[in-house]
N, C-alpha and C positions, 0 to 999 in steps of 0.2 A: 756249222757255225756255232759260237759258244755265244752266252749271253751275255758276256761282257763289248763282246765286236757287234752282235746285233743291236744293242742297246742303243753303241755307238754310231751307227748306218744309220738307224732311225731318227735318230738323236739330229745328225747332220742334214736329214730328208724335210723331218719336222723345222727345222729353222729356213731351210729352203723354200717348201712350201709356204708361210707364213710370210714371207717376203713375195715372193708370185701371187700370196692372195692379197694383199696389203696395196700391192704395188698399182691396180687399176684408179682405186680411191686418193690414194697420197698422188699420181699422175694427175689427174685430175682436179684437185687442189691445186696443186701446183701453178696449173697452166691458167687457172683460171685465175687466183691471186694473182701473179705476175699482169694479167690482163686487169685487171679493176686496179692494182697498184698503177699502173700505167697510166689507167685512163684517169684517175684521180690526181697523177702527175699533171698530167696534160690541162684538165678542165678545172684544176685546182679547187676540185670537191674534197671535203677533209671529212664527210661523213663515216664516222666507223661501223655500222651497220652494212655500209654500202659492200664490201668486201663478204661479208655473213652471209646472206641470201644468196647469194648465186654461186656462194663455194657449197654452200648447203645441197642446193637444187643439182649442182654439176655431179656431186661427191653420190647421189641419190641415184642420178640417172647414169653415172660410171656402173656402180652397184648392180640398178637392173640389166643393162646390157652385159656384162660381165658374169653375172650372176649363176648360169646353166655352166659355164667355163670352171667357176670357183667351185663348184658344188662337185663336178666330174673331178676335180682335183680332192678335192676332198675324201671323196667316196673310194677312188682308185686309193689314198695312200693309207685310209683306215681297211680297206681288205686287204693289202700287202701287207703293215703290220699283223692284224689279225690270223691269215693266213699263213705266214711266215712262223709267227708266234706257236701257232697248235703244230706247226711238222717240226719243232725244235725238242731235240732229244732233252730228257730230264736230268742227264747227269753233269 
């Protein structure tokens, strides 16, 4: 493999991943906004705080439960670069 196609593989791994590690936290968000938006529809509380704090706490405890998941992802694609990287010929 030359370094211009390796570059590229990683290149395409690294945005991949970055998306798979993104995605527990922005999920999360998400579902919880849609729910405070909702319930703010409903009870016709217009507090803007209200939405803060619990996207906070949700986005926090996405993170820790997720967290051993993200870190094994992490780890696995920093040794395949790295490892890939030193068997790659120098010419």
């Amino acid at each position: 493999m030359n370094v211009a196609a390796y570059v590229a593989q990683m290149t395409n791994e690294a945005i991949l991943l970055t998306i798979l590690i993104s995605a527990p936290s922005i999920v999360a968000s998400l579902v919880i906004g849609l729910a405070v938006a909702l319930f703010s529809a409903v009870t016709q509380i217009q507090e803007q705080t209200l939405s803060f704090a619990p996207k906070m706490v949700f986005v926090y405890v996405a993170m820790a439960v997720s967290g051993s998941w993200i870190g094994g992802l992490m780890i696995r694609f920093a040794t395949k670069c790295l490892s890939e990287f030193a068997n790659m010929p120098l010419g």
